[in-house]
C-alpha positions as CSV (number, residue, x, y, z in Angstrom):
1,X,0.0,0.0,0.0
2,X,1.0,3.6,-0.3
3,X,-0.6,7.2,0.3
4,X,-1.5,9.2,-2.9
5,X,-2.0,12.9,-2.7
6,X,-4.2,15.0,-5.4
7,X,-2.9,17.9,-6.8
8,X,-3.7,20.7,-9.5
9,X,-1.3,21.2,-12.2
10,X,-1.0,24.7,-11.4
11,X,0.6,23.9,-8.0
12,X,3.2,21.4,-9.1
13,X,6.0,23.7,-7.5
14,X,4.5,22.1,-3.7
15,X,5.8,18.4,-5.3
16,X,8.4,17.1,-2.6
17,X,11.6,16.2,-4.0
18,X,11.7,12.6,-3.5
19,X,11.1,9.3,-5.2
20,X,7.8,8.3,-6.0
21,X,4.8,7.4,-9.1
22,X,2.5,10.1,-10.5
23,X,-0.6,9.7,-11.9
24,X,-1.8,11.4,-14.9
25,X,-6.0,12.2,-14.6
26,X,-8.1,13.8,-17.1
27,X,-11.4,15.9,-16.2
28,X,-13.5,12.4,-16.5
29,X,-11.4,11.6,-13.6
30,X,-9.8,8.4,-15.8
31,X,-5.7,7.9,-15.2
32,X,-4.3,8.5,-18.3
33,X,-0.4,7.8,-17.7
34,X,1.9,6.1,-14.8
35,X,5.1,7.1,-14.5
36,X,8.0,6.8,-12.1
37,X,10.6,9.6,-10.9
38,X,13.8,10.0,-8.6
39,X,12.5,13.2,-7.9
40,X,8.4,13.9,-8.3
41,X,9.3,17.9,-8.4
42,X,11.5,17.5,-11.2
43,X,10.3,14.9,-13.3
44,X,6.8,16.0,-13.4
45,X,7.7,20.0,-13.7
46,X,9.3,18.8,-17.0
47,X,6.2,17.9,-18.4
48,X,5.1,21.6,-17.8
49,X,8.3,23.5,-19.3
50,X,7.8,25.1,-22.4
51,X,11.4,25.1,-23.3
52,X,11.1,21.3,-23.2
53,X,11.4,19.6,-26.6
54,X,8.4,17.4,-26.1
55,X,6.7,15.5,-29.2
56,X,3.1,15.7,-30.5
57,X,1.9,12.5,-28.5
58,X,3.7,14.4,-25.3
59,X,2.2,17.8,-26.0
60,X,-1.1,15.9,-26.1
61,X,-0.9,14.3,-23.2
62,X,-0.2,17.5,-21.2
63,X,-3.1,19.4,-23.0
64,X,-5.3,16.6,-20.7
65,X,-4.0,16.7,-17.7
66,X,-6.6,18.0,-15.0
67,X,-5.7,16.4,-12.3
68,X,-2.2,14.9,-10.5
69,X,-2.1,12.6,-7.6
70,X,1.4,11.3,-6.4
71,X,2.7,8.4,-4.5
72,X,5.8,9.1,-2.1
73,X,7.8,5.4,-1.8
74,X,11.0,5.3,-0.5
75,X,13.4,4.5,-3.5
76,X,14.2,4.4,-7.1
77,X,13.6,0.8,-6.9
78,X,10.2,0.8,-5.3
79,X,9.0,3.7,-7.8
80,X,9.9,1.1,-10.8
81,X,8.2,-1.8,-9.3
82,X,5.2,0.4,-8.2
83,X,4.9,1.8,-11.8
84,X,5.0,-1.5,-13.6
85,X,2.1,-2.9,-11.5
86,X,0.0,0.0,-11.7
87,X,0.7,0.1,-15.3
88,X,-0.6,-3.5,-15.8
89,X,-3.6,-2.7,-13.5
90,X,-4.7,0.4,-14.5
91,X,-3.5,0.7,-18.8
92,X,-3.3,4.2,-19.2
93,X,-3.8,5.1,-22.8
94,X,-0.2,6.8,-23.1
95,X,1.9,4.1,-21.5
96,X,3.2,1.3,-23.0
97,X,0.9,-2.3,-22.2
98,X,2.9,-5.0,-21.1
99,X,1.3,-8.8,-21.2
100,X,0.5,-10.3,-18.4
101,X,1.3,-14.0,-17.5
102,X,-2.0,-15.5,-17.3
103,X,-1.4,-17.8,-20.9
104,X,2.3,-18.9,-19.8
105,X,2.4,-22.6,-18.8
106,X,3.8,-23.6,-15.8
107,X,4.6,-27.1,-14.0
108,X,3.4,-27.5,-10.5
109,X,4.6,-30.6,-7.9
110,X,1.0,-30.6,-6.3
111,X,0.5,-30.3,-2.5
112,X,-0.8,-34.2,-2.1
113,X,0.7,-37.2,-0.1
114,X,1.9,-38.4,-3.3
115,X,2.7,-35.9,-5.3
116,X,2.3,-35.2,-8.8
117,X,4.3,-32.9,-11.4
118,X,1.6,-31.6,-13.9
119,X,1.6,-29.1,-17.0
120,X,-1.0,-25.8,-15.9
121,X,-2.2,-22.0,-17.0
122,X,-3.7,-21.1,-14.0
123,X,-1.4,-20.2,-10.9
124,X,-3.1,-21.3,-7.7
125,X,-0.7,-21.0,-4.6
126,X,-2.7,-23.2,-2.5
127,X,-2.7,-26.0,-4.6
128,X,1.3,-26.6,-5.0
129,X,4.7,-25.4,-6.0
130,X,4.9,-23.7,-9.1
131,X,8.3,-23.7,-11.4
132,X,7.8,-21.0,-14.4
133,X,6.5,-19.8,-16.0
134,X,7.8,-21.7,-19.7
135,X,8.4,-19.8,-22.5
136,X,6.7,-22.4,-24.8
137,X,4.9,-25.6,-24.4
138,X,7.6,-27.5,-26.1
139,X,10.5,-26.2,-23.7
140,X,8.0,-27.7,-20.9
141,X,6.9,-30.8,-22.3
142,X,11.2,-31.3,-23.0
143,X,11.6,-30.8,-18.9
144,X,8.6,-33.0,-18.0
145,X,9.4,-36.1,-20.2
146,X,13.0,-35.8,-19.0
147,X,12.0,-35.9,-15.8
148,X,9.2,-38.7,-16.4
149,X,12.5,-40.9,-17.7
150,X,14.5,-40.3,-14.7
151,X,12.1,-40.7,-11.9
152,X,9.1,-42.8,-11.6
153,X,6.4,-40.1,-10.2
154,X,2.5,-41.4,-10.5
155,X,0.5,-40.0,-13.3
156,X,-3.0,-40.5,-11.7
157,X,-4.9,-38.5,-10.1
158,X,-6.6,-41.0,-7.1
159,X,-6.3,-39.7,-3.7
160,X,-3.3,-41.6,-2.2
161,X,-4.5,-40.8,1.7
162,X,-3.3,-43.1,4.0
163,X,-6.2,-44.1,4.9
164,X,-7.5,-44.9,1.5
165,X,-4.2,-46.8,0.8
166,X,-4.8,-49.0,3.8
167,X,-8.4,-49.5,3.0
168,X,-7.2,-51.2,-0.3
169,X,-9.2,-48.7,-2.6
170,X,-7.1,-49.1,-5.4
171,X,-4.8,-51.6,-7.9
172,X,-2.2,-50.7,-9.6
173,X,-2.5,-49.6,-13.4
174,X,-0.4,-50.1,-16.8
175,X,1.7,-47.5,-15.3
176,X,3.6,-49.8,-12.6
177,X,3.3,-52.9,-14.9
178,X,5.3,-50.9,-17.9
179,X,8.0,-49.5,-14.8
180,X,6.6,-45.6,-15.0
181,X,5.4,-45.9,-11.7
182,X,6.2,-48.0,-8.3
183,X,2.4,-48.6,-7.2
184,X,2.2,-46.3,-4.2
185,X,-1.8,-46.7,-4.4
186,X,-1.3,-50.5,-2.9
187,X,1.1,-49.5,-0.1
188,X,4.7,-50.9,-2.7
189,X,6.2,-47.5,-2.2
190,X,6.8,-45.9,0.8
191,X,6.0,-42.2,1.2
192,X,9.8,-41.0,2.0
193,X,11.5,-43.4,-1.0
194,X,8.7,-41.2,-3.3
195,X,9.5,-37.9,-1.8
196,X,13.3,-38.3,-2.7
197,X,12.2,-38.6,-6.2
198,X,10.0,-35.6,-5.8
199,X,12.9,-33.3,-4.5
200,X,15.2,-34.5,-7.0
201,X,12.8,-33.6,-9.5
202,X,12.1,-30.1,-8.1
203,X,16.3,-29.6,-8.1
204,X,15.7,-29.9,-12.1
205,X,12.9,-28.0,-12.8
206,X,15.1,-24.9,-10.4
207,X,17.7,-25.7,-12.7
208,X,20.2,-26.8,-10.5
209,X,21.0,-29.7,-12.1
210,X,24.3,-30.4,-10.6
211,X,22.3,-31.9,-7.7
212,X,21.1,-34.9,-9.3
213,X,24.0,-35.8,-11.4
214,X,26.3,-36.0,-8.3
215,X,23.7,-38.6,-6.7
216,X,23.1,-40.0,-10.0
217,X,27.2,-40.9,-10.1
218,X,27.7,-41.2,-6.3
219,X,24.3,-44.3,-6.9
220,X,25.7,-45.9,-9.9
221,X,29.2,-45.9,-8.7
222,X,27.8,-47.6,-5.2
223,X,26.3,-50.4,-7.0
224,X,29.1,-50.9,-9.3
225,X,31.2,-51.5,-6.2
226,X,28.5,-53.9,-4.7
227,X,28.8,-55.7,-8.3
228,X,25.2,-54.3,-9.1
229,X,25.9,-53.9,-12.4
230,X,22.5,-53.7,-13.5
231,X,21.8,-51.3,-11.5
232,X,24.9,-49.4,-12.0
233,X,23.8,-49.7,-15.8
234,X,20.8,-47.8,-15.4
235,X,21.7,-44.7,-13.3
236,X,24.2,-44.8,-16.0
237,X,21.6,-44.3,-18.5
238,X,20.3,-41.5,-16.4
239,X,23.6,-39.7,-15.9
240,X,24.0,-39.5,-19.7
241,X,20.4,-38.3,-20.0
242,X,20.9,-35.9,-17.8
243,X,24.3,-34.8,-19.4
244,X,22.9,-34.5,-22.5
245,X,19.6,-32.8,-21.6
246,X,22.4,-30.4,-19.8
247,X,25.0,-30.0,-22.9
248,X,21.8,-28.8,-25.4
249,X,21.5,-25.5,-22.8
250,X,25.0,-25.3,-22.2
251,X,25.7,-21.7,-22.7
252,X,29.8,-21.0,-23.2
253,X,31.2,-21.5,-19.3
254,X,29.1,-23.2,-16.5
255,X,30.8,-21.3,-14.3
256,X,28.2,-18.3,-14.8
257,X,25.9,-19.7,-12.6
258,X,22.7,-17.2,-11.7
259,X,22.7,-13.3,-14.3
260,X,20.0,-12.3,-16.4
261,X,20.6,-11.0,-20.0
262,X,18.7,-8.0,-21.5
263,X,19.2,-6.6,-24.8
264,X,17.2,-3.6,-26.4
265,X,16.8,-2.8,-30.5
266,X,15.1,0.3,-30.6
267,X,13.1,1.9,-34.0
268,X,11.4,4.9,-34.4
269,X,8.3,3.4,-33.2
270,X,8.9,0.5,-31.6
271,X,11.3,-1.5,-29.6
272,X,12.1,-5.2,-29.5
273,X,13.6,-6.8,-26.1
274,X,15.3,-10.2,-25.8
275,X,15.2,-11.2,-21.9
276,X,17.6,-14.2,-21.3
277,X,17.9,-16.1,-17.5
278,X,21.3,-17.8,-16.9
279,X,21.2,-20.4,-14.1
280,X,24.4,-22.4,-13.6
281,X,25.9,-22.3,-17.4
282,X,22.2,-23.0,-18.8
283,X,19.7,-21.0,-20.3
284,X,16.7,-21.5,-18.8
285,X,14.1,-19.0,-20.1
286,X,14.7,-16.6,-23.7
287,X,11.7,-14.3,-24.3
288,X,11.7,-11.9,-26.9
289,X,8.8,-9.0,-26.6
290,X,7.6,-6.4,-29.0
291,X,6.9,-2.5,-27.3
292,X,5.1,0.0,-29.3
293,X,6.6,3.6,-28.1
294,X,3.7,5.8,-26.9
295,X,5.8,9.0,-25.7
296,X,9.0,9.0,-27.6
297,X,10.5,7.1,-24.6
298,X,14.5,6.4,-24.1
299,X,16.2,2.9,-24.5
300,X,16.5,2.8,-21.2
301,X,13.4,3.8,-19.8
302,X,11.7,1.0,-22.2
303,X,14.5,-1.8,-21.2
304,X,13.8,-0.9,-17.6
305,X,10.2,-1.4,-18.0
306,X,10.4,-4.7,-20.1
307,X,13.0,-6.2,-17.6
308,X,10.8,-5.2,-14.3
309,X,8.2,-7.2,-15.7
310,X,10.3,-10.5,-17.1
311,X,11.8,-10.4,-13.8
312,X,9.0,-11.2,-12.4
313,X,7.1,-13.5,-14.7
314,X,10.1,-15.7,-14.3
315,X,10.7,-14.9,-10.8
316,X,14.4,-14.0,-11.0
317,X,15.9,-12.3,-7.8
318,X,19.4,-12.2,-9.5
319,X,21.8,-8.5,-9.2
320,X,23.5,-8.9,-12.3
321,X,22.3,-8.0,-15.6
322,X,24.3,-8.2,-19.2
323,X,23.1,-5.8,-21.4
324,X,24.0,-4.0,-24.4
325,X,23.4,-0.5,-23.6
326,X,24.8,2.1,-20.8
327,X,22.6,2.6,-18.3
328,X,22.7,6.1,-16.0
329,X,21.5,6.7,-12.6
330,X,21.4,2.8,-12.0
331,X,18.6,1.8,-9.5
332,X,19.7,0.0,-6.6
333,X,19.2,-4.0,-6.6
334,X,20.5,-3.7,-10.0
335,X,24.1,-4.0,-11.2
336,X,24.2,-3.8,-15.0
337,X,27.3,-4.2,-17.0
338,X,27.5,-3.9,-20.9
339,X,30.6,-7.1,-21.1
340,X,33.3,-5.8,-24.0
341,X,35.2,-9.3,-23.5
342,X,34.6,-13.1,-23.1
343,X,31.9,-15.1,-22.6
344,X,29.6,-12.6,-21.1
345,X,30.1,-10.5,-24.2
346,X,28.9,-13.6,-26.5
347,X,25.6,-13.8,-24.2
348,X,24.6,-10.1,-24.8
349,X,25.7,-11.0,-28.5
350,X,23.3,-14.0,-28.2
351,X,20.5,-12.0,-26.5
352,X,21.2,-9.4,-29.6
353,X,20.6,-12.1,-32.5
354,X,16.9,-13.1,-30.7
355,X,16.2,-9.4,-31.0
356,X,17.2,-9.0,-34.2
357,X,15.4,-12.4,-35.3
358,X,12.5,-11.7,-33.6
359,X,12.6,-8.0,-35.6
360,X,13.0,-9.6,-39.0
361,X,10.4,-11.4,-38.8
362,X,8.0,-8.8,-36.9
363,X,8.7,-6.9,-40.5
364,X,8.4,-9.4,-42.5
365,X,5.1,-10.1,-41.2
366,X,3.7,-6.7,-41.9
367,X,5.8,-6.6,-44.9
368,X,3.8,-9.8,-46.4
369,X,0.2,-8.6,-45.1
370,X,0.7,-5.4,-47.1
371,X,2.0,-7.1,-50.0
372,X,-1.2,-9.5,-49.6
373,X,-3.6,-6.6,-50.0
374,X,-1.8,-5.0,-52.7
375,X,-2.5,-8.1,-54.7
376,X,-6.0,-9.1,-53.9
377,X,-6.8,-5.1,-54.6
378,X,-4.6,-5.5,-57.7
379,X,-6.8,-8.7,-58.8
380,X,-10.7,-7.1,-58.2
381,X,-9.3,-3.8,-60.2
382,X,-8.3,-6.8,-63.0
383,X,-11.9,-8.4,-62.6
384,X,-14.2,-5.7,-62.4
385,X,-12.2,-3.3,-65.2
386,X,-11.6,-0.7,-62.6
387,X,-9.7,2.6,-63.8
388,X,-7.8,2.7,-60.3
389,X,-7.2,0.8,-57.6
390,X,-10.1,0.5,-55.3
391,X,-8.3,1.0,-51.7
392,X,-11.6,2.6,-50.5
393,X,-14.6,0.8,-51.0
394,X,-18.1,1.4,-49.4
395,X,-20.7,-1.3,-49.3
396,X,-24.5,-0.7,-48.4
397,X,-27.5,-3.3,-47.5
398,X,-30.6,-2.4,-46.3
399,X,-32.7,-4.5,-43.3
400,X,-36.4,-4.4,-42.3
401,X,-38.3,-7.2,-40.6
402,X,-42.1,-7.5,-42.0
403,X,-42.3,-4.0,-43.2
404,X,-41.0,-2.5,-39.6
405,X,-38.1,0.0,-38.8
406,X,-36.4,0.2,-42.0
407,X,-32.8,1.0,-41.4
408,X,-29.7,0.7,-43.4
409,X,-26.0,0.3,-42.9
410,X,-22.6,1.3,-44.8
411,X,-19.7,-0.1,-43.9
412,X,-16.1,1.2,-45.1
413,X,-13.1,-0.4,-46.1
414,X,-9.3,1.0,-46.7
415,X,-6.6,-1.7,-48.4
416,X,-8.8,-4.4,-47.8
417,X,-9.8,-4.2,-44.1
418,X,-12.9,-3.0,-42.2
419,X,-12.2,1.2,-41.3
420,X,-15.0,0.9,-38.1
421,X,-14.6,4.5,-38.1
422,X,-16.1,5.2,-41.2
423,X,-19.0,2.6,-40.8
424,X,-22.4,4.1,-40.6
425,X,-26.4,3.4,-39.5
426,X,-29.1,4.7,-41.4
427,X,-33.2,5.4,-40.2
428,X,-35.1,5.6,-43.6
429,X,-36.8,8.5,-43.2
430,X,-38.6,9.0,-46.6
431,X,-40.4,5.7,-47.8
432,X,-43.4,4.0,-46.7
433,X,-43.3,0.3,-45.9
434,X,-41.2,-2.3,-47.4
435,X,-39.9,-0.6,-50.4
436,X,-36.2,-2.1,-50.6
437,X,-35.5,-0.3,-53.8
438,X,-36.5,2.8,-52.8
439,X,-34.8,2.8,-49.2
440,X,-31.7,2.0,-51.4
441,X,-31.8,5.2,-53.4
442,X,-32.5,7.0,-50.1
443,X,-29.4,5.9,-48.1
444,X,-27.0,5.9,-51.3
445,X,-28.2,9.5,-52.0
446,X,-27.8,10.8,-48.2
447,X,-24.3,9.3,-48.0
448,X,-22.9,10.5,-51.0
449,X,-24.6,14.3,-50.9
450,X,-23.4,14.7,-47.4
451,X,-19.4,13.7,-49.0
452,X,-20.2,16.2,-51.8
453,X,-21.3,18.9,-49.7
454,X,-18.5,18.7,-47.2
455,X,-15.7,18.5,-50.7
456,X,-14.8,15.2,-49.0
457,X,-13.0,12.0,-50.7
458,X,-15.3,9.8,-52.9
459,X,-14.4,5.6,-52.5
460,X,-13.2,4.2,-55.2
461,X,-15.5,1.4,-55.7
462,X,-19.6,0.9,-54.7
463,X,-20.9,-2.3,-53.7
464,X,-24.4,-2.8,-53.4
465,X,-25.6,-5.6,-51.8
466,X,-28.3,-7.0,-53.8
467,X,-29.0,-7.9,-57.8
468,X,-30.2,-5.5,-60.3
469,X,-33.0,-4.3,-58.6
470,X,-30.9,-2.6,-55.9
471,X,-28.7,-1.4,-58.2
472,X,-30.5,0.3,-60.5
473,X,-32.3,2.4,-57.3
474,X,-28.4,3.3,-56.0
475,X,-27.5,4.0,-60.0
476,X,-30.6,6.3,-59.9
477,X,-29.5,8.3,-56.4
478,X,-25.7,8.6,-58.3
479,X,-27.4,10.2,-61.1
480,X,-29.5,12.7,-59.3
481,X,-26.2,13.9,-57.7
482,X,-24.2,13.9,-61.1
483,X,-21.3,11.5,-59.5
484,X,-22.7,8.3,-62.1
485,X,-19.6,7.2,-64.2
486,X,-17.6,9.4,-61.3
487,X,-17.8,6.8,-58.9
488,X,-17.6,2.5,-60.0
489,X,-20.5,1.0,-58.9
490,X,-22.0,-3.1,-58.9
491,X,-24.2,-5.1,-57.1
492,X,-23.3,-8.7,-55.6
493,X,-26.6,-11.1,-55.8
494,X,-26.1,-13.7,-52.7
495,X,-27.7,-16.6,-54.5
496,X,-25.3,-17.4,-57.1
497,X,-22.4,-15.0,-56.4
498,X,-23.4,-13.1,-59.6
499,X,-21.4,-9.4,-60.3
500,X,-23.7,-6.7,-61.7
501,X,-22.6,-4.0,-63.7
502,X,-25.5,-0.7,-64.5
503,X,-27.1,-0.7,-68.0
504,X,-25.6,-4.4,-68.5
505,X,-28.0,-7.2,-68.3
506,X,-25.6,-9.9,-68.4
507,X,-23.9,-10.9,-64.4
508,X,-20.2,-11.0,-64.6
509,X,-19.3,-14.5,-62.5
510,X,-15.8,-14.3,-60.5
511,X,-14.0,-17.8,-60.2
512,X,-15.0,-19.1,-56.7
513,X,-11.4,-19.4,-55.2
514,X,-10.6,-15.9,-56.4
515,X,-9.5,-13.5,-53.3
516,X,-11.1,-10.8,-55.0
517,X,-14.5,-12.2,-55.2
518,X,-13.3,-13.8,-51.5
519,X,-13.2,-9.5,-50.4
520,X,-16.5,-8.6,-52.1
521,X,-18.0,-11.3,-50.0
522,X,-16.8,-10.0,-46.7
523,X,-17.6,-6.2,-47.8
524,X,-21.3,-8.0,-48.3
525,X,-21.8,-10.3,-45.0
526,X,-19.9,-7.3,-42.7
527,X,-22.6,-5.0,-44.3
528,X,-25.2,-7.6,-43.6
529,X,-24.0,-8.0,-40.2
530,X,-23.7,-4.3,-39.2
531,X,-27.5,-3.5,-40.5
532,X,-29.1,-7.0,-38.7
533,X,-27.6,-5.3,-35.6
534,X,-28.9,-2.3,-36.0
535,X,-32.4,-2.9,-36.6
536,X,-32.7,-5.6,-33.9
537,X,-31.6,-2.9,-31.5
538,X,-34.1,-0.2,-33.2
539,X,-36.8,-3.1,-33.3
540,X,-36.3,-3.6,-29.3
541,X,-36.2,-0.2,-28.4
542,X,-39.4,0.4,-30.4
543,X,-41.3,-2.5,-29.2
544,X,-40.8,-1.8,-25.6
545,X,-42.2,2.0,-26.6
546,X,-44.9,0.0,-28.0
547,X,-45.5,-2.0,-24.6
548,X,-45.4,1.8,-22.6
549,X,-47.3,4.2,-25.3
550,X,-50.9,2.8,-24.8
551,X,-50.2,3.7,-20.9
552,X,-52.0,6.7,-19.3
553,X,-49.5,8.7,-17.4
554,X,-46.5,7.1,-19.7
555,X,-44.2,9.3,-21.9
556,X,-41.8,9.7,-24.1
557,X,-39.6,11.5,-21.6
558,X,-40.4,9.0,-19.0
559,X,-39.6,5.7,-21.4
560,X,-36.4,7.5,-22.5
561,X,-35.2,8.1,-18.8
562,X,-35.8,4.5,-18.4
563,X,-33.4,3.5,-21.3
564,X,-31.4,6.1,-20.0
565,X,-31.2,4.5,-16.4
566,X,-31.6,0.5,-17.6
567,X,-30.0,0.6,-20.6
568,X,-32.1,-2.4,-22.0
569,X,-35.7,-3.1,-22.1
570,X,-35.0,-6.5,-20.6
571,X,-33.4,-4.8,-17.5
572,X,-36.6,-2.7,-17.4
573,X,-39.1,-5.6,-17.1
574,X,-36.6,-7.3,-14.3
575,X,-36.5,-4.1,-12.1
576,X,-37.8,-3.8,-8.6
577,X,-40.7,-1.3,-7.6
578,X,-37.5,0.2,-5.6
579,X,-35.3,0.5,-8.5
580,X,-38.1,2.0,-11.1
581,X,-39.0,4.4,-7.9
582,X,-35.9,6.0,-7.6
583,X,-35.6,6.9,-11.6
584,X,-39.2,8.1,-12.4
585,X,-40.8,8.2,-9.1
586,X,-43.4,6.2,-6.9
587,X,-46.2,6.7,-9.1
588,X,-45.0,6.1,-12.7
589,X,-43.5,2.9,-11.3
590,X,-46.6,1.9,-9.3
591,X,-48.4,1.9,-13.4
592,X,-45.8,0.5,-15.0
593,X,-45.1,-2.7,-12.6
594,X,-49.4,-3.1,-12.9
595,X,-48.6,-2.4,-16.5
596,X,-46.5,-5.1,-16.7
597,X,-48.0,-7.4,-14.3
598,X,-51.3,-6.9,-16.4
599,X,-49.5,-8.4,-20.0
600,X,-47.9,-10.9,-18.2
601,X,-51.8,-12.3,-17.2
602,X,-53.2,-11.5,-20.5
């Protein structure tokens, strides 16, 4: 816990001069940025300095600021590890958003009289000791079949109490018969011989695994000298699977025995980190994450962040860190070197090429995506004959449900994905009834009118959802405004797939694998989507003003406080004579809950 004192911007000169986290509030009271600071008076005057060379992003932030509230800790240290938690608990809009660790796996020797070692997501303290978390399933699955060869720890999940064991509850399964597991459920294994495997096993999965080669050789050489050679045989075979599970993480020198290794490659927007934990000559985590730069942020400000949080994802209490940039005004708890020489150098080197990988292929992702659209845009402008490429295209559908609350919806798309944004609902205000055609020149006329009015960008390609019908009526709204032949226009029939083209009576039929016609299709069912919505949510709201209008005492104002209040009809029916009360007062609730109650018995 700490204590957080408000302030006004205007008095940031009464800031005390000591380490601590501000807060960042706008006028709706929301937190709109964490940060940490040596010293509060400086760090958070310099937001406030004109002189200051701040950025755009920067400049905006500050114009939002209404409201500052600090926390006084007492160090460096505790500011960075204060930050970073209210950072993940909070997500201003102007920090960066770290992951959290709820989709790691993790193994856990359960808290049973038997143990198990089992493969989990979720991190429940009462129910064992976890070791974690992995950076993929593979690395765990590696650690847990290694350890499944060298020890034989149950697989089942029966409670092994004593006093079930003594009852004779259970027989031993496939498991003991094949040599996986020594039958502790009929009393063949004694507790303490199945803890010692249990510790051993929890010595690996620390990764010390010194410990159980020096018992594996101390055990085989014992039975060698009691001319068990059998025996000796096998703890052989475990020594050497145990040396060479060791020699594939073998870094350069097992004599660096517990550092962590962070490396930072920094862009203009974005920064890529390579977090590496070192634990007796073996790597035993590598995690490369991705930040997005929100305020123009230093290297070091964005390793800083990145490591507090790896740290403790993967639990590492170590001093040391290897990294490949100087870091000033050093925290405490934290002694960072940047290795010119010998093996340490090699590991920030190593650190450097998972950075730089993990970069690569970052770019390349974004790289092929783009080159993706280019072509499917490049293959409808082939199809349909267009003069230019279509990056914006606008699609329209219409929606009305037995001649009731006509609406319509447009939806927007730039390089071949949905622009939200520009998506918009239409109430058909000028036709009677269900007169598809006509809502269609309505809605096509409004949209484009408003875009010539304001002198705003025309898309470069119509779709109408719908067969000739429908596009003649948006053809006919094009032509009142003069944009027809301006503007490429067709309609896509659902039944068959069919392209329509104005004035051409002949459909135009797009090969059923092609990503063009693949696009059109989504442009039509997003459409679709968007305008079902819509009207289901007009078609509620009006039926529930249907269910109130015939009311005496009932109004307009008093159903839209209700909605206002309830947000949904549903909620409305479910209220309380309390609830409805305390929105539109004793009396309009008493008529509506007999209302109600009145329906429900009719």
């Amino acid at each position: 816990m700490y204590d957080a004192v408000f302030l006004d911007p205007k008095d940031i000169s009464d800031l005390p001069k000591q380490p601590g986290v501000y807060k960042f509030h706008n006028n709706n009271g929301d937190i709109i940025y964490v940060g940490k600071a040596k010293n509060l008076k400086n760090r958070v005057s310099s937001y406030f300095n004109k002189s200051s060379n701040h950025n755009k992003k920067t400049i905006r932030l500050v114009g939002e600021i209404d409201k500052i509230e600090i926390a006084i800790v007492n160090s460096e240290f505790d500011a960075l590890l204060l930050e970073n938690s209210l950072i993940k608990e909070l997500q201003p809009k102007y920090n960066i958003l770290l992951k959290d660790d709820k989709s790691f796996p993790y193994l856990c020797i359960t808290n049973e009289p038997f143990p198990r070692i089992i493969s989990t997501r979720k991190r429940i303290a009462r129910n064992g000791t976890y070791f974690g978390p992995y950076a993929s399933v593979r690395a765990m699955n590696n650690v847990l079949e290694l350890i499944r060869k060298l020890y034989t720890i149950r697989t089942c999940k029966l409670n092994l109490s004593d006093q079930n064991i003594k009852a004779g509850k259970f027989k031993v399964c496939l498991e003991y018969h094949i040599g996986n597991c020594k039958g502790p459920c009929e009393g063949l294994q004694q507790h303490k011989n199945y803890q010692k495997d249990i510790n051993q096993a929890a010595e690996i999965l620390k990764g010390n695994l010194n410990v159980p080669k020096q018992l594996f050789k101390l055990n085989m050489q014992q039975a060698a000298e009691e001319l068990h050679y059998e025996t000796a045989q096998k703890y052989k075979e475990k020594l050497e699977l145990l040396e060479k599970f060791h020699s594939k993480s073998l870094v350069v020198n097992p004599k660096i025995t517990d550092i962590d290794v962070c490396t930072i490659i920094s862009e203009e927007k974005s920064a890529f980190v390579n977090y590496l934990r070192v634990k007796n000559g073996s790597i035993t985590v590598t995690k490369t994450i991705q930040l997005k730069k929100k305020l123009d942020e230093s290297e070091q400000e964005l390793l800083l962040l990145a490591l507090i949080d790896l740290r403790k994802l993967y639990e590492s209490g170590t001093e040391e860190v290897l990294t490949n940039i100087d870091i000033e005004n050093l925290p405490e708890k934290f002694h960072f070197i940047k290795p010119q020489i010998g093996d340490k150098k090699k590991l920030v080197e190593l650190s450097l090429k998972n950075s730089l990988f993990f970069k690569k292929e970052k770019l390349n992702q974004n790289e092929s995506s783009k080159i993706k659209e280019l072509r499917v845009l490049k293959q409808l402008q082939n199809d349909l004959r267009l003069k230019e490429l279509p990056i914006k295209i606008e699609c329209f559908d219409n929606s009305n449900m037995q001649g009731t609350n006509p609406t319509a919806s447009m939806v927007h798309f730039k390089n071949g994905r949905p622009k939200k944004s520009e998506y918009r609902h239409y109430h058909v205000k000028t036709v009677v009834g269900p007169d598809d055609f006509a809502s269609m020149t309505e809605i096509v006329g409004r949209r484009y009118k408003r875009l010539k009015d304001e002198k705003q960008e025309m898309p470069n390609l119509i779709v109408i959802d719908g067969g000739k019908g429908q596009l003649s009526s948006a053809v006919k709204a094009l032509k009142k405004l003069n944009l027809y032949g301006k503007i490429p226009i067709i309609g896509i029939a659902k039944r068959l797939e069919e392209i329509y083209f104005p004035e051409d009576p002949y459909p135009v039929h797009i090969s059923k694998k092609s990503e063009s016609l693949k696009l059109l299709q989504r442009l039509r069912d997003e459409a679709h989507r968007f305008a079902i919505t819509f009207h289901r949510q007009i078609r509620s709201k009006n039926t529930f003003k249907i269910d109130l209008e015939g009311i005496n005492g009932i109004g307009d104002k008093t159903i839209d406080q209700l909605l206002t209040h309830f947000k949904s009809p549903k909620k409305i029916r479910e209220a309380s004579f309390e609830n409805l009360s305390n929105v539109v007062g004793t009396s309009k609730a008493e008529i509506i809950i007999k209302a109600f109650k009145q329906k429900k018995e009719d």
